[in-house]
N, C-alpha and C positions, 0 to 999 in steps of 0.2 A: 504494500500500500504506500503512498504518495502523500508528501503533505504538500501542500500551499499556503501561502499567502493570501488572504482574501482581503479585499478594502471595502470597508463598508460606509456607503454616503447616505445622510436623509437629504432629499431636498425638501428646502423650508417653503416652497411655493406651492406644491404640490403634495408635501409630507411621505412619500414613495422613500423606499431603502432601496439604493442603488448596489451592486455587488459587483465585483469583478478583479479577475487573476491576471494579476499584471505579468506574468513569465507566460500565460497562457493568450494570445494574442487574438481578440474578439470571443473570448470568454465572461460574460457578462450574464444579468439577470436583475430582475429590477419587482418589487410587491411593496405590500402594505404594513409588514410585520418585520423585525429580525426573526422571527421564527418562523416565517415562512421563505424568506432569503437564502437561510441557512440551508434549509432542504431543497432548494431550486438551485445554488449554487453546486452543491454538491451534486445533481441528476446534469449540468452545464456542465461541470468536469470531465464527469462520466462520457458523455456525449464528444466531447472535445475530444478526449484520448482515443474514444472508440474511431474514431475518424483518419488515426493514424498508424 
């Protein structure tokens, strides 16, 4: 298993938790919760790796 880096953004305009793995290059994911972030970033990874 693999760790990353994940960065997590609220934006104040809209209040969305933005996420995304900067060594993974258009690995992103964006909701309403950190705990829904966290679980969509994770299935984002997933999906990214599976790619290559």
């Amino acid at each position: 298993m693999f760790d990353f880096d994940v960065v997590l953004e609220r934006d104040k305009k809209s209040g969305q938790v933005y996420a995304s793995v900067p060594v993974l290059l258009g690995c992103y994911t964006y909701g309403d919760t950190v705990e829904e972030i966290l679980e969509s970033i994770k299935e984002a990874i997933t999906l990214h790796l599976s790619l290559f």
